[in-house]
C-alpha positions as CSV (number, residue, x, y, z in Angstrom):
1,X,153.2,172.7,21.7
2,X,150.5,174.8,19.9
3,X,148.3,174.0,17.3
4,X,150.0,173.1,13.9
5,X,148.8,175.6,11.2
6,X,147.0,173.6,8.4
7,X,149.4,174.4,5.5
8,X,148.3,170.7,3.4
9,X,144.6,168.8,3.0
10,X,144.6,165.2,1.9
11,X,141.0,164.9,0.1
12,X,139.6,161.3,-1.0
13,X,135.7,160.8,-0.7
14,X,132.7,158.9,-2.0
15,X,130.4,161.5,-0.8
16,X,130.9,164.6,-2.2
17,X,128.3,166.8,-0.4
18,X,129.4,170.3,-0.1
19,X,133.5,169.5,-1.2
20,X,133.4,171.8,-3.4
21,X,132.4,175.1,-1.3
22,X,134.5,173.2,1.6
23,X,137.5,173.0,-0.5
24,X,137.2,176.4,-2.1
25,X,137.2,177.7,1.3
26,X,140.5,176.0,2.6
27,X,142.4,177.4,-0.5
28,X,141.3,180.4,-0.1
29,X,142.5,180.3,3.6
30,X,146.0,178.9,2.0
31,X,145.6,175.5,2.4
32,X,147.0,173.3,-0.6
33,X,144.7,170.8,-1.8
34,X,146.0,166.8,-2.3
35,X,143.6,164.6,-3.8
36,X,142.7,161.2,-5.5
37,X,140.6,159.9,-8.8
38,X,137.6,160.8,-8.8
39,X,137.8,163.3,-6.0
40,X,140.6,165.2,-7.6
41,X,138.7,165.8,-11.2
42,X,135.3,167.0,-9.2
43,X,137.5,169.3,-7.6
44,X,139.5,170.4,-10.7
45,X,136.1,170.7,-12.8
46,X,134.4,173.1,-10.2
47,X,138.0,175.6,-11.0
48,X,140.2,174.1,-7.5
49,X,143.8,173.7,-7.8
50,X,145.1,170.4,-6.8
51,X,147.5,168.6,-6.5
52,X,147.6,164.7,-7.6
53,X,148.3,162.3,-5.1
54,X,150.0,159.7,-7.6
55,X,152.0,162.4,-8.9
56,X,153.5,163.7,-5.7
57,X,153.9,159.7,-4.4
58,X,155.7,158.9,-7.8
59,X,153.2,155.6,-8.2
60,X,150.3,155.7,-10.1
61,X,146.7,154.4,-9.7
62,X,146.5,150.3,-9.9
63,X,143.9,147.8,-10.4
64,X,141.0,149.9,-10.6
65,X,141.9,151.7,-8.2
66,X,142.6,149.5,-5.4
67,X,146.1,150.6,-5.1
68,X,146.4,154.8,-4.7
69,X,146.8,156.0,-0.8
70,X,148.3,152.8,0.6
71,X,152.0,154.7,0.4
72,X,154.5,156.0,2.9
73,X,154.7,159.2,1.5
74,X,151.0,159.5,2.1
75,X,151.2,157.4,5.7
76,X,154.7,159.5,6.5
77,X,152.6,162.6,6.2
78,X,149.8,162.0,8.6
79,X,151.8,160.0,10.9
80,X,154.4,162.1,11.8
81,X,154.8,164.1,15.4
82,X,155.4,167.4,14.6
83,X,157.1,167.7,18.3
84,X,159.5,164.5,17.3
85,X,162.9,165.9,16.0
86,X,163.1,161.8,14.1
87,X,160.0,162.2,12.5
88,X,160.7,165.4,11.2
89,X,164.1,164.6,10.0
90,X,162.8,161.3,8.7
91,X,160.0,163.8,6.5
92,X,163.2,166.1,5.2
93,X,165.4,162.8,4.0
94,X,162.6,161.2,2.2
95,X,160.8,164.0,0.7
96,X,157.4,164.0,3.0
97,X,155.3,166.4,3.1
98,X,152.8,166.7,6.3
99,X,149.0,166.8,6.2
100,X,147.4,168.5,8.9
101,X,143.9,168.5,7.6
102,X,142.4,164.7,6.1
103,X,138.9,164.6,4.2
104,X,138.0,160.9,3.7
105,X,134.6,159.2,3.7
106,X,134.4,155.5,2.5
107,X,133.1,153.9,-0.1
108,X,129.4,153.1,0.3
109,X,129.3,150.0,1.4
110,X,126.5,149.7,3.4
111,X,124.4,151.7,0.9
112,X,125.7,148.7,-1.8
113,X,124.8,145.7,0.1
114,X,121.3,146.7,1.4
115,X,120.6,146.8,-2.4
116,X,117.9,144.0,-3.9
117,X,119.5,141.9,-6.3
118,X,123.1,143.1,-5.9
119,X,126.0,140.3,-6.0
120,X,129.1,139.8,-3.9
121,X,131.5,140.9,-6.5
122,X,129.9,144.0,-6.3
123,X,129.8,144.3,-2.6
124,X,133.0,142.9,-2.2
125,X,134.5,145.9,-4.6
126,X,132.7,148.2,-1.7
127,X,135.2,147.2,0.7
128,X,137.3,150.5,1.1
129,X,141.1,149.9,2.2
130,X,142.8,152.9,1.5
131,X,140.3,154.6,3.2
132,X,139.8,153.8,6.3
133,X,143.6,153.7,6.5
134,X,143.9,157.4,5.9
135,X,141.2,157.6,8.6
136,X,142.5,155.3,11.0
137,X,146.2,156.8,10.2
138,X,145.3,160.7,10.8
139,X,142.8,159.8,13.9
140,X,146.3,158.4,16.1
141,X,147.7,161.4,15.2
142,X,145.2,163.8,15.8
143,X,147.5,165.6,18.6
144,X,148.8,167.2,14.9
145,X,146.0,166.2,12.4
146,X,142.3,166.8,11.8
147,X,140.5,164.4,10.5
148,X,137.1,164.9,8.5
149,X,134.7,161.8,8.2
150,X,131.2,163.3,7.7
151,X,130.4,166.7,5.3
152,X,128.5,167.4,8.4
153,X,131.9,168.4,10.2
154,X,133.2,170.5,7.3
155,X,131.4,173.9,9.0
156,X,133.3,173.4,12.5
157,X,136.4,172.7,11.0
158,X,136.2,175.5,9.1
159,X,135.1,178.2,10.9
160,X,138.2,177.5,13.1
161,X,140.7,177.4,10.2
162,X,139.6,180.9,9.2
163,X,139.5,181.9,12.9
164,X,143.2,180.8,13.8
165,X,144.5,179.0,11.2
166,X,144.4,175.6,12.9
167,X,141.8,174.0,14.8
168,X,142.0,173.5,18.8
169,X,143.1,170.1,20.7
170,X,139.5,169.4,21.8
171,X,138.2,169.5,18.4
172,X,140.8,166.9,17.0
173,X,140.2,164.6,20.1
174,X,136.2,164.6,19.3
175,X,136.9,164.4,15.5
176,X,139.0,161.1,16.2
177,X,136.5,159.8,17.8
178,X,134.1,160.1,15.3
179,X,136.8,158.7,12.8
180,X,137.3,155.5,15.0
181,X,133.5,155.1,15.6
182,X,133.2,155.4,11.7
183,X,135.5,152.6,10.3
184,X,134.3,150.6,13.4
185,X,130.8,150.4,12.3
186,X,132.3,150.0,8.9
187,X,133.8,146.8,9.6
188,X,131.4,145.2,11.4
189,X,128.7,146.0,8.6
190,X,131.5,144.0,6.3
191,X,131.7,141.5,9.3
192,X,128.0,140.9,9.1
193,X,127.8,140.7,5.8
194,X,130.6,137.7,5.5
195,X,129.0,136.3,8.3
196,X,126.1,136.3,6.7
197,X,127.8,134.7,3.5
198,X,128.8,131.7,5.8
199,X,125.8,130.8,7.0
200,X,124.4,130.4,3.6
201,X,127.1,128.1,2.6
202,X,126.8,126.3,5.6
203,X,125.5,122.7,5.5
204,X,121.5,122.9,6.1
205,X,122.0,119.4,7.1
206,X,125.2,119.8,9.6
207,X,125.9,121.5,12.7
208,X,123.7,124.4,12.5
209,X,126.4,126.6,15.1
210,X,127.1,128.8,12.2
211,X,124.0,130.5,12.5
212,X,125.1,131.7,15.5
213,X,128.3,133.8,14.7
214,X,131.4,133.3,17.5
215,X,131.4,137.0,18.1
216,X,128.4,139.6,17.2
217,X,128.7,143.3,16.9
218,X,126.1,145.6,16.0
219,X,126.5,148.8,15.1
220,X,123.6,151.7,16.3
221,X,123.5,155.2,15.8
222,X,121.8,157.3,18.1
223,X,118.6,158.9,16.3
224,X,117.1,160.8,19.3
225,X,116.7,161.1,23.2
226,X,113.0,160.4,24.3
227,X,111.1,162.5,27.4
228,X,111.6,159.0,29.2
229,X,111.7,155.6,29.4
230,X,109.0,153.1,30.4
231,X,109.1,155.3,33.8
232,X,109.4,159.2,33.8
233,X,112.4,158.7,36.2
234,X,113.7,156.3,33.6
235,X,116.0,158.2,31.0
236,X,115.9,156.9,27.6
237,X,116.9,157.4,23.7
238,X,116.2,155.9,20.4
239,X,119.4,154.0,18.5
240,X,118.9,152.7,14.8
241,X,120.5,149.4,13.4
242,X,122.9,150.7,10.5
243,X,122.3,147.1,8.8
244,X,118.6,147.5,9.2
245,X,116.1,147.1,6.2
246,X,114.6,150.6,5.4
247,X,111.2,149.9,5.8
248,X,111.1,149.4,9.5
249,X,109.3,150.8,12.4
250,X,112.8,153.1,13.2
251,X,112.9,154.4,9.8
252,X,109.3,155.3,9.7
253,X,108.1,158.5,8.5
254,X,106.0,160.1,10.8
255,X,103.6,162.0,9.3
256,X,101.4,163.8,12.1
257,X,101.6,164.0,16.1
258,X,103.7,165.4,19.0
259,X,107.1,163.0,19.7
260,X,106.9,158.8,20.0
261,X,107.4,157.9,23.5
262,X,109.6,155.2,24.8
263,X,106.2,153.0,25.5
264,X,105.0,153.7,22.0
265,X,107.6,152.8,20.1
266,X,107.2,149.6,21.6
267,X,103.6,149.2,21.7
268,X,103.6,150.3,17.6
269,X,106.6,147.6,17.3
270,X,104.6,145.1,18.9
271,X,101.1,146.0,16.4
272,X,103.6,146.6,13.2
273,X,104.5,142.5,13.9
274,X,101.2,141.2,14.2
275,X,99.8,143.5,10.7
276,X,102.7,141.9,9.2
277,X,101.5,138.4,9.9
278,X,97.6,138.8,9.2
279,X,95.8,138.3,5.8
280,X,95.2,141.6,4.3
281,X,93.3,143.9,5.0
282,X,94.1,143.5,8.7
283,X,94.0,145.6,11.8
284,X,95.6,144.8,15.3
285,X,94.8,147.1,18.1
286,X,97.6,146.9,20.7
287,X,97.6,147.6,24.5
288,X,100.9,147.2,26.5
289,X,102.5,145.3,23.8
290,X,99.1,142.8,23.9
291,X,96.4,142.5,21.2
292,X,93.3,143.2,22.2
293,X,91.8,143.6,19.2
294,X,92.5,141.9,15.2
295,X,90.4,141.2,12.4
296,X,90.8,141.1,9.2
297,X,87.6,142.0,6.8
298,X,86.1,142.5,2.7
299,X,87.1,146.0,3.8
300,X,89.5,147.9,5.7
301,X,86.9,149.7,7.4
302,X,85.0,146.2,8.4
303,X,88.7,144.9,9.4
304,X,89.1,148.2,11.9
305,X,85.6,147.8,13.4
306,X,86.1,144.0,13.9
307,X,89.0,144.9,15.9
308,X,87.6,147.8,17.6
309,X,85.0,145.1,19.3
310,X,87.8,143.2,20.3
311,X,87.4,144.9,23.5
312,X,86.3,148.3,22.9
313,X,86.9,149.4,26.9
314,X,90.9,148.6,26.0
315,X,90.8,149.8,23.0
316,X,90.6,153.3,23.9
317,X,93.9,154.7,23.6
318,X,95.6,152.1,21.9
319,X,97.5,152.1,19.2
320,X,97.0,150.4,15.8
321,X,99.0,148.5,12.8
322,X,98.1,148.2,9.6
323,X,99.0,146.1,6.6
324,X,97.3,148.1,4.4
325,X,96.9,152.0,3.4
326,X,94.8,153.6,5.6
327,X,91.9,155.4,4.0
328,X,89.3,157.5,4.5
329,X,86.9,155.2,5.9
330,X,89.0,154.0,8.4
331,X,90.0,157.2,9.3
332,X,85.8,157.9,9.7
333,X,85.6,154.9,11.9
334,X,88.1,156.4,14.0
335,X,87.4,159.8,14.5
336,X,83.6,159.2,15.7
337,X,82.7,160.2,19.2
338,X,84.2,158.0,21.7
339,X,87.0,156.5,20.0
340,X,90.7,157.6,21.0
341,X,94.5,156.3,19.6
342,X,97.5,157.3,20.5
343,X,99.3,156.0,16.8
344,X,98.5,154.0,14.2
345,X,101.2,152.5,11.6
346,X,100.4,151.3,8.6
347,X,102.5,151.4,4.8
348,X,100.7,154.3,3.5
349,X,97.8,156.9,4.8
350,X,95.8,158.4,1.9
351,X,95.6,162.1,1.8
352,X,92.0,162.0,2.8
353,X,92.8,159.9,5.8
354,X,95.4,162.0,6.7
355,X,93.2,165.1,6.4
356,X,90.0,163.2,8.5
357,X,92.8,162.0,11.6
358,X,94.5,165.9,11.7
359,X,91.0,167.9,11.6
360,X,87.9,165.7,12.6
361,X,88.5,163.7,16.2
362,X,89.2,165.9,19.4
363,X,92.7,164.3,19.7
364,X,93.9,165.2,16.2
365,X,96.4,167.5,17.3
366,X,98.4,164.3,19.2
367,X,98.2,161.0,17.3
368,X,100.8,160.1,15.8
369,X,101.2,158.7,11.9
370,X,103.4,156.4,11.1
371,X,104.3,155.8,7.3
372,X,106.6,152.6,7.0
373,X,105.8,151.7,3.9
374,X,106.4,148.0,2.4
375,X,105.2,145.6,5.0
376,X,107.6,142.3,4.3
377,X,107.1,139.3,5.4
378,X,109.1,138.2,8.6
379,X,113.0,136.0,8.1
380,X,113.4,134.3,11.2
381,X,116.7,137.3,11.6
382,X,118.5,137.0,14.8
383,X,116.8,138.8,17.1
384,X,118.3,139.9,20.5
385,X,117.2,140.5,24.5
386,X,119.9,142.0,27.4
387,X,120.0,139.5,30.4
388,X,122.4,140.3,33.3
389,X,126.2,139.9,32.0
390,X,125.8,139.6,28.4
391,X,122.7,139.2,26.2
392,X,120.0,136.2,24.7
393,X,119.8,135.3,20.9
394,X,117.6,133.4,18.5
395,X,115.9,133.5,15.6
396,X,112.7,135.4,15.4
397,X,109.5,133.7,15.8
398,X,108.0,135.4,12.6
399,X,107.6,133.1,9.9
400,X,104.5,131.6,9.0
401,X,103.7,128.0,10.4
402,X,103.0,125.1,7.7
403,X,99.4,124.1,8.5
404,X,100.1,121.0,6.0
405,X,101.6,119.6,9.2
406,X,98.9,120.5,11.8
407,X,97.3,117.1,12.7
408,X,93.5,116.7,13.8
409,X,93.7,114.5,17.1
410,X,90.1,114.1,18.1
411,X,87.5,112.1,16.3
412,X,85.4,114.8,15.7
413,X,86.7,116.3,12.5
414,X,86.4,120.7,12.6
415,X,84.2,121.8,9.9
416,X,85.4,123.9,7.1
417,X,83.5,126.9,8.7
418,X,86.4,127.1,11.3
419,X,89.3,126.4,9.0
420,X,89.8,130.1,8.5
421,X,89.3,131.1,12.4
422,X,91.5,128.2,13.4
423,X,94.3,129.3,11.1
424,X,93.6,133.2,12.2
425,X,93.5,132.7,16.0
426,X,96.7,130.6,15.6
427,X,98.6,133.0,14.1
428,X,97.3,136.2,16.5
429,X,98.1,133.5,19.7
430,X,102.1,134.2,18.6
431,X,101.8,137.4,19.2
432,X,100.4,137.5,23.2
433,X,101.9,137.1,26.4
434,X,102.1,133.9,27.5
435,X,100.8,131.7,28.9
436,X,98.1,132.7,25.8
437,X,95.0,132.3,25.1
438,X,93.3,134.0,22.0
439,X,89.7,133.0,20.9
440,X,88.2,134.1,17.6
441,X,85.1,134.4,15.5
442,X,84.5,135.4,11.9
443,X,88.4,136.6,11.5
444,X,88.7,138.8,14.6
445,X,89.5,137.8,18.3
446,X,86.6,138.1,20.4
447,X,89.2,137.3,23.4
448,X,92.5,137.1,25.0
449,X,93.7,136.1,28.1
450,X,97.3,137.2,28.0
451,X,100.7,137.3,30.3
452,X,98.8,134.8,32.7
453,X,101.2,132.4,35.4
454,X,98.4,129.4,35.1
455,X,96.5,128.5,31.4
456,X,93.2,127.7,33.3
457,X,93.6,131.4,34.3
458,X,93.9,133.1,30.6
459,X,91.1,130.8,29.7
460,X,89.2,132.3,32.3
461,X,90.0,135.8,31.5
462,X,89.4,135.3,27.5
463,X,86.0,133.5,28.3
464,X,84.9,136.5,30.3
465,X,86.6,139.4,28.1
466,X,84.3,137.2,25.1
467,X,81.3,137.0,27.2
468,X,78.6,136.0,24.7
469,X,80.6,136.4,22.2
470,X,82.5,133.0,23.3
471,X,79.6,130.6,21.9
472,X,80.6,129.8,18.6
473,X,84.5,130.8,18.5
474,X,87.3,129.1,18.3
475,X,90.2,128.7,20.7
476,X,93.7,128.9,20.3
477,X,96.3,128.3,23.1
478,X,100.4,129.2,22.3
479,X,101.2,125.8,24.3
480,X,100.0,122.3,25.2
481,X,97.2,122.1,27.9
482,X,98.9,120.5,31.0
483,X,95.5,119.0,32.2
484,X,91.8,118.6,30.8
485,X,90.2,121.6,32.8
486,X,90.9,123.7,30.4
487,X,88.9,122.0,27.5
488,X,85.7,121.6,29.8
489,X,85.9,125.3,30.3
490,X,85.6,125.9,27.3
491,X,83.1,123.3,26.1
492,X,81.1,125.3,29.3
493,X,81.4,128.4,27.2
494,X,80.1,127.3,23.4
495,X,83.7,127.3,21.8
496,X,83.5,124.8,18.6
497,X,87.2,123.9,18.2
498,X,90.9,123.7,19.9
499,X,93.8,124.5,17.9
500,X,96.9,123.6,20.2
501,X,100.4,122.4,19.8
502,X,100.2,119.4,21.7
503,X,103.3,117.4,23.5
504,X,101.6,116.9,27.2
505,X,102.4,113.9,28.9
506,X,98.5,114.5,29.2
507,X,97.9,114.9,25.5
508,X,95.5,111.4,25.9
509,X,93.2,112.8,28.7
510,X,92.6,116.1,26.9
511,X,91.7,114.4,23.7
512,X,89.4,112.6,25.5
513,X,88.2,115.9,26.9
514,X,87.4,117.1,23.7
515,X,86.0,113.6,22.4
516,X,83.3,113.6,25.6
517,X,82.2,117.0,24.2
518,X,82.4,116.6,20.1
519,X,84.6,119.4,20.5
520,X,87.4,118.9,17.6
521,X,90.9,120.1,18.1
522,X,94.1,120.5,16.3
523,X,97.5,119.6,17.1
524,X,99.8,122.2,15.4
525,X,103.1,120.7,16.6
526,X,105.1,124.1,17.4
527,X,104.7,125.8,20.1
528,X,104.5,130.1,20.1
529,X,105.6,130.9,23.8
530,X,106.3,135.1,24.3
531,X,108.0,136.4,26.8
């Protein structure tokens, strides 16, 4: 059969963006206007005629409005088959009319729980039900009913009402889709948010399983396509986690450069996680996902050229996070001959920064600035990585280590000169490749041996990437040294301490490694493998 002519709109929405001209239009190509609440006196004060829901259903608004929709003379009308002589007699004997035209968008539920401070009573109230019945109701129907979830589909819609009075088959279909994709994501964000609920009023002393929910969904929304993947002949896109805090990397303004690549999103992921962990001011120059470069310094321009030394030759077209606001005398740093970055992330850029990165170095017209703003610190969320078949969970390795724990097992005690380096090459070592091995002097690494298959080999490669620079650092390793070699390396190359999490069956013989050279070293007790 053809199209049904839209003759009746049920209206009911938290968002009212453009309603009003929306609405205006659809009476104005005869459509009669059924709304709800709130939605029915914005409508009646911008001039609309409307018609009451509770009125035309006989049964008035109830407990705060939970109770208005859920009605079989509303479900009757978006339910029936217009081509079904039953359902059409069933319409005529109980006094149903048909909608062919629903506007609903739920109540704001995500919006409400990603608020600070807010309580479960109030996010709880957030829970639309009559809602995403009307959505759910008109979407199976939508061989005879349009349904309108976003204000961004009001246009469409409309521009086909006024063309034919109806809209076409294929515009339903991808409508209903939409609708169905909506009150999915909407339930899962309520999903995650009782699941989340549970594990806070789980046992901290029990079985810790509910921290790991039976079933997981996530919802993601598709922000952008990229040029490519990690490959050009990979194809790629970017989605966004609906339950995600706002001040993340995806929700980053970017202030300056041509489009984030695949490789850079992750690369600026990877340096956003390792500002976020640093004292501030701090700056962490990345390099396929790898820190070659952190310091922190008095100054954020002594923190950027701390890291800068970390290995200058890398360096070169890297890209930088920052835990701080970027100002003008980093931006200085930065734009002097022979320096090159492809992005640089920070919580704020200062109008003179911005103005130094866009004009001054030869590259300006490129690099991209990212504005995330608040840096928090990490929660140990769940955090999530595909394997063949299904996919891996934990919690995130990003909370800060208790050093009140850390143990000193050598005789030689490490001076209080190294306290700081210790603590700062243990918490860059998290954030290599392993097998890891970071070394540090005067709060920026000096070396890193990173992604290696043996530990002998990353001490090798951060010894030699140091090269003078090794005598007088401090070495940190993001697992337990299987055998001693390691330690007389680096007693070879002037290191003064070891911090380590210890647990070999060879734990004895290293000590004794480090005894034979005075070198003291620090057993940390958790271990900081990345893969």
């Amino acid at each position: 059969m053809p199209s049904p002519k839209i003759q009746r709109a049920l209206v009911s929405v938290s968002d009212k963006t453009n309603l009003v001209e929306f609405c205006r239009s659809l009476v104005e190509a005869g459509v009669e206007i059924f709304s709800t609440g709130g939605t029915r006196c914005h409508l009646e004060e911008a001039g609309i005629s409307v018609r009451d829901v509770a009125e035309y259903t006989g049964f008035p608004e109830m407990m705060d409005g939970r109770v208005k929709t859920l009605h079989p003379k509303v479900h009757g009308g978006l339910l029936c088959r217009h081509d079904n002589p039953q359902d059409m007699a069933s319409l005529a004997e109980h006094d149903i009319v048909s909608f062919e035209l629903v506007v609903v968008n739920l109540y704001p539920f995500e919006e409400t729980v990603a608020r600070k401070g807010v309580s479960a009573e109030e996010v709880i109230e957030q829970i639309d039900i009559g809602g995403p019945s009307m959505v759910r109701s008109a979407a199976k129907n939508h061989a005879f009913v349009t349904i309108a979830t976003d204000p961004a589909q009001y246009g469409p819609i409309l521009e086909e009402i006024e063309s034919s009075g109806s809209t076409t088959l294929g515009t339903r279909r991808k409508l209903a889709g939409a609708a169905f994709m909506r009150t999915a994501t909407y339930d899962v964000a309520i999903a995650s948010f009782f699941a989340q609920q549970t594990s806070q009023d789980a046992d901290p002393t029990g079985d810790d399983a509910e921290e790991f929910p039976q079933e997981i969904s996530k919802n993601l929304r598709r922000l952008k396509t990229l040029r490519y993947g990690e490959n050009p002949h990979q194809a790629a896109a970017l989605y966004a986690d609906t339950n995600a805090s706002s001040h993340g990397l995806v929700s980053a303004e970017q202030l300056h450069g041509k489009e984030l690549s695949y490789n850079n999103f992750l690369d600026l992921n990877a340096a956003l996680a390792i500002a976020r962990s640093l004292p501030t001011p701090a700056v962490a120059v990345l390099k396929h996902n790898n820190p070659c470069g952190a310091a922190t310094g008095a100054t954020l321009a002594e923190a950027v050229a701390k890291a800068w030394e970390g290995d200058p030759v890398s360096a070169f077209g890297s890209v930088l996070g920052v835990n701080v606001p970027v100002d003008g005398a980093m931006a200085e740093f930065l734009a002097e001959p022979g320096r090159f970055v492809e992005a640089i992330v920070a919580p704020e850029f200062t109008p003179e920064a911005i103005e130094i990165l866009t004009t001054k170095p030869k590259w300006k017209a490129n690099v991209r600035l990212l504005q995330v703003g608040e840096i928090s610190p990490g929660t140990g969320s769940l955090e999530f990585r595909q394997v063949d078949g299904g996919m891996l969970c934990q919690t995130a390795d990003d909370r800060p280590d208790d050093c009140s724990s850390w143990q000193v097992a050598t005789t030689t005690q490490p001076s209080d000169a190294f306290s700081s380096d210790l603590a700062f090459a243990w918490t860059a070592c998290r954030h290599v490749k392993s097998n890891a091995i970071v070394l540090a002097h005067d709060g920026a690494l000096v070396g890193v041996g990173a992604g290696q298959m043996s530990r002998v080999d990353a001490v090798e490669i951060a010894i030699r990437k140091a090269g003078d620079r090794a005598s007088g650092s401090v070495l940190a390793s993001d697992a337990f040294f299987p055998f001693d070699d390691s330690i007389h390396q680096a007693a070879e190359a002037g290191i003064v301490a070891v911090i380590q999490p210890g647990g070999s069956r060879r734990d004895e013989e290293v000590i004794a490694a480090c005894n034979q050279h005075g070198l003291p070293m620090i057993f940390t007790g958790t271990r900081h493998f990345r893969h």
